[in-house]
Backbone as ProteinMPNN parsed JSONL, in Angstrom:
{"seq_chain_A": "XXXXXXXXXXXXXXXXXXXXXXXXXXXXXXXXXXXXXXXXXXXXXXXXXXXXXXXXXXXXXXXXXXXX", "coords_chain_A": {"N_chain_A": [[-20.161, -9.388, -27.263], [-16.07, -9.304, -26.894], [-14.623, -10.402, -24.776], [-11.146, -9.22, -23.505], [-8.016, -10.486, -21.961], [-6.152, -9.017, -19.631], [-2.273, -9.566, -18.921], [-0.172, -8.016, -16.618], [2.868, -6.496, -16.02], [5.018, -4.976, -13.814], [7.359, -2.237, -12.434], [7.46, -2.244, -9.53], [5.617, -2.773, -6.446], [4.012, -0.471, -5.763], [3.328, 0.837, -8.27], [1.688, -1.429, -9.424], [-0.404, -1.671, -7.365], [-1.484, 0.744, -8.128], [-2.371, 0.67, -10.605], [-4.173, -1.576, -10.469], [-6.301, -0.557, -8.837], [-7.309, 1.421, -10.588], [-8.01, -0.368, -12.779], [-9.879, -1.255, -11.95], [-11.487, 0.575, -11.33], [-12.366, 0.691, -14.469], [-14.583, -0.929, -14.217], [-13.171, -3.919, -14.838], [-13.881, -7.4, -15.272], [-12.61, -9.318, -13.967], [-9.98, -8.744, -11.6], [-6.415, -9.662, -10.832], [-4.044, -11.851, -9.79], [-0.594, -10.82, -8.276], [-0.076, -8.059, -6.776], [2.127, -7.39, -4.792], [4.184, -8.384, -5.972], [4.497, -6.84, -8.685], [2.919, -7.579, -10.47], [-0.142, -8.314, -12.286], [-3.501, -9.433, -13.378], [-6.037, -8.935, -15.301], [-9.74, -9.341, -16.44], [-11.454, -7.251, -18.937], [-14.298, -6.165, -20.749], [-14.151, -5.909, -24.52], [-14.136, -3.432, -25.77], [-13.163, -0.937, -23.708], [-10.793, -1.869, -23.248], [-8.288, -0.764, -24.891], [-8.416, 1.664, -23.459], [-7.967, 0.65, -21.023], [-5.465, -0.721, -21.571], [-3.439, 1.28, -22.034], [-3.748, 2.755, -19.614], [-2.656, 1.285, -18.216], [0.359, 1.117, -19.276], [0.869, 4.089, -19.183], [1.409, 4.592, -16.382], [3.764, 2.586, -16.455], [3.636, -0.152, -16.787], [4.339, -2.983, -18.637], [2.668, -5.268, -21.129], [0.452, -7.82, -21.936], [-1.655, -9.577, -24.24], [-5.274, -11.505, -24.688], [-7.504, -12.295, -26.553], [-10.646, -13.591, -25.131]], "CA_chain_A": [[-18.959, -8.608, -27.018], [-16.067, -10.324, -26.527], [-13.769, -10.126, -23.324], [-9.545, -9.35, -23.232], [-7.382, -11.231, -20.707], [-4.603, -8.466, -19.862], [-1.348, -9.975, -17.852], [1.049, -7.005, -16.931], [3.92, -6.746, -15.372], [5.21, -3.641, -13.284], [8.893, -2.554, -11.382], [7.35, -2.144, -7.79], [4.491, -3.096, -6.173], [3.172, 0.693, -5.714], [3.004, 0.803, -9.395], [0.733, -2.412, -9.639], [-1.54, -0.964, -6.772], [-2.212, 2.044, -8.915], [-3.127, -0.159, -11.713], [-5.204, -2.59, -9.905], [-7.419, 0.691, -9.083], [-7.532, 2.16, -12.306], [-9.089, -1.225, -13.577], [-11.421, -1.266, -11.042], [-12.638, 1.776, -11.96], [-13.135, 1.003, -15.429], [-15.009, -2.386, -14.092], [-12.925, -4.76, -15.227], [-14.758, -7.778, -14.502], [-11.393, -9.587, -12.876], [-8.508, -8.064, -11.655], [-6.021, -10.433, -9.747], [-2.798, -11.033, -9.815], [0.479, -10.942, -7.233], [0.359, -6.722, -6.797], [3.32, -7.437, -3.994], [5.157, -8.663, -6.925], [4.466, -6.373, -9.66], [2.363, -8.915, -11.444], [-1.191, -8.135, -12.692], [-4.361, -10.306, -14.784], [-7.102, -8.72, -15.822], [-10.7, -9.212, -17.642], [-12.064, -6.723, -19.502], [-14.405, -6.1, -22.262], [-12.733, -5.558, -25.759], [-15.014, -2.238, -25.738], [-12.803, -0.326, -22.957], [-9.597, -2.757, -23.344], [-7.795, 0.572, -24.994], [-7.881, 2.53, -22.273], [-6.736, -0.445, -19.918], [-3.875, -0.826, -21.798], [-3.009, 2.53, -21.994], [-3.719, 3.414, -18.604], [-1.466, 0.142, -17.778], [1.437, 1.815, -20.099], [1.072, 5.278, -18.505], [2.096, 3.99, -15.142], [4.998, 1.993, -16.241], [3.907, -1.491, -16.923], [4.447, -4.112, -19.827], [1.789, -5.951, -20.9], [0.492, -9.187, -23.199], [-3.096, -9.329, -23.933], [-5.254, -12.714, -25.193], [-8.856, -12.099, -26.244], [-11.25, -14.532, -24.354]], "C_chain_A": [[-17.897, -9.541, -26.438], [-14.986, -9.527, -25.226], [-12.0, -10.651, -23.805], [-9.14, -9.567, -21.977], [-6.067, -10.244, -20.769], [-3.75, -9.107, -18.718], [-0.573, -8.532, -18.083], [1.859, -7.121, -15.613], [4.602, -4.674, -15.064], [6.565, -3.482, -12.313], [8.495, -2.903, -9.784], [5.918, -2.439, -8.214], [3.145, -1.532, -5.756], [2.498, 1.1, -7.363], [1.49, 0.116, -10.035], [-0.319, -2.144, -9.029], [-2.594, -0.243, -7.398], [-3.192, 0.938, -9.895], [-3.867, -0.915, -11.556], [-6.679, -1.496, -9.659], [-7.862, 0.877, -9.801], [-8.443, 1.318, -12.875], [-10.016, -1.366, -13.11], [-12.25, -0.331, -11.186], [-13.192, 1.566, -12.815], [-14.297, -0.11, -15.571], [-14.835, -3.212, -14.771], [-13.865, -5.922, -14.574], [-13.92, -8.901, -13.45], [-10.71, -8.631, -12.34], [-7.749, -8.689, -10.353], [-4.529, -10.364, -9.984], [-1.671, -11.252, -8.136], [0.759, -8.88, -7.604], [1.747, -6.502, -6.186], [4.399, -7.653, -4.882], [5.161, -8.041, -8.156], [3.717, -6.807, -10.835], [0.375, -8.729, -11.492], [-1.579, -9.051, -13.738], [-5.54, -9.402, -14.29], [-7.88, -9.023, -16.429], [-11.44, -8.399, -17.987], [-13.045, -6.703, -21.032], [-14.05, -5.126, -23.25], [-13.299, -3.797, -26.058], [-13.706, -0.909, -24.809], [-10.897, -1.163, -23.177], [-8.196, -1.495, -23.855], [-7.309, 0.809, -24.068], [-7.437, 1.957, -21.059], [-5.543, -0.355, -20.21], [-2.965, 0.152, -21.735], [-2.423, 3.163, -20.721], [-1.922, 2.723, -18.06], [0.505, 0.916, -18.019], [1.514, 3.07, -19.308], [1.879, 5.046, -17.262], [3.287, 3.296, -15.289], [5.071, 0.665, -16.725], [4.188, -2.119, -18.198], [2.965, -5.011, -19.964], [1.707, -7.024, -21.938], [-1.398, -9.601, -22.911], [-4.063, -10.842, -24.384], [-6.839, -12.266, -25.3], [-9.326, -13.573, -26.039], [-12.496, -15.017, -25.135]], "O_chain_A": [[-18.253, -10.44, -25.676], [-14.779, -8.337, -24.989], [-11.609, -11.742, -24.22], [-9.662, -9.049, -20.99], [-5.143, -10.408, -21.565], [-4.291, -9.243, -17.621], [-0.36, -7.986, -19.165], [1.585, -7.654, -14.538], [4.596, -3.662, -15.764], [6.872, -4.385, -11.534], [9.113, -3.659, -9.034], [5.279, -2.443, -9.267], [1.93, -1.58, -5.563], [1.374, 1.569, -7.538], [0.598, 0.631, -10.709], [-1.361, -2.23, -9.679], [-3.822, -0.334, -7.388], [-4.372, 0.596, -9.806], [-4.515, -1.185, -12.567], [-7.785, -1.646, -10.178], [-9.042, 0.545, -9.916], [-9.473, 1.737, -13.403], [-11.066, -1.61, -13.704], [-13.48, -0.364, -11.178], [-14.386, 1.865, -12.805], [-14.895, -0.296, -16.631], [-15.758, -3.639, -15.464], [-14.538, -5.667, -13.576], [-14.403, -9.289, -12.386], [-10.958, -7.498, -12.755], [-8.104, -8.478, -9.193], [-3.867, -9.364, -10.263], [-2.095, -11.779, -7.107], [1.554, -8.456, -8.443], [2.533, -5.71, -6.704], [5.501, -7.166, -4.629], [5.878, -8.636, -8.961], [3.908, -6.418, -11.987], [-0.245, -9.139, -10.511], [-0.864, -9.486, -14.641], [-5.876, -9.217, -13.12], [-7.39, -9.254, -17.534], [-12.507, -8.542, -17.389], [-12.646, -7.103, -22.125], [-13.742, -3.947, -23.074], [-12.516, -3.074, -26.674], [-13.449, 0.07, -25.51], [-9.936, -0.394, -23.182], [-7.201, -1.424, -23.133], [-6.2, 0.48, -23.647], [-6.729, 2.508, -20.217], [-4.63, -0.016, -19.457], [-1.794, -0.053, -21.416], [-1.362, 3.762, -20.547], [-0.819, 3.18, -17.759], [1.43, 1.095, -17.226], [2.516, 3.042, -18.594], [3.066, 5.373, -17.255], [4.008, 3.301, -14.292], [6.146, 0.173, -17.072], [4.258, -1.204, -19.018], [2.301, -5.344, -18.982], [2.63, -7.215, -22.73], [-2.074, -9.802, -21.902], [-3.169, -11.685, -24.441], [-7.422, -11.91, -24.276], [-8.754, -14.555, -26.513], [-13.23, -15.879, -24.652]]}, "name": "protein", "num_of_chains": 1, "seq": "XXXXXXXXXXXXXXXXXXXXXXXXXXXXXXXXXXXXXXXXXXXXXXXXXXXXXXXXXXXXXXXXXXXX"}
């Protein structure tokens, strides 16, 4: 299986919070990043990667993805 690298980008840092959660829930197996700055990386596998991105999008952010 292989593993997606998501970077996203978010207006505020309450935004990025949320989203740092969210991936943690779905156990990404990173999730790092400058949240203070709106600035998220993620690794997930390509299995769940969907509903990362999605979730990501729901909330507000931009994203750019790179499989690993």
């Amino acid at each position: 299986m292989s593993q997606v690298e998501i970077r996203a980008s978010f207006d505020g840092e309450s935004a990025a919070q949320e989203a740092l959660h969210k991936l943690q829930a779905l156990r990404a197996f990173e999730v790092g990043g400058m949240p203070e700055s709106g600035l998220l990386t993620a690794t997930v596998d390509e299995e769940v990667a969907e509903r990362a991105l999605h979730l990501i999008r729901q909330i507000g952010g931009n994203t750019d993805t790179t499989i690993i």
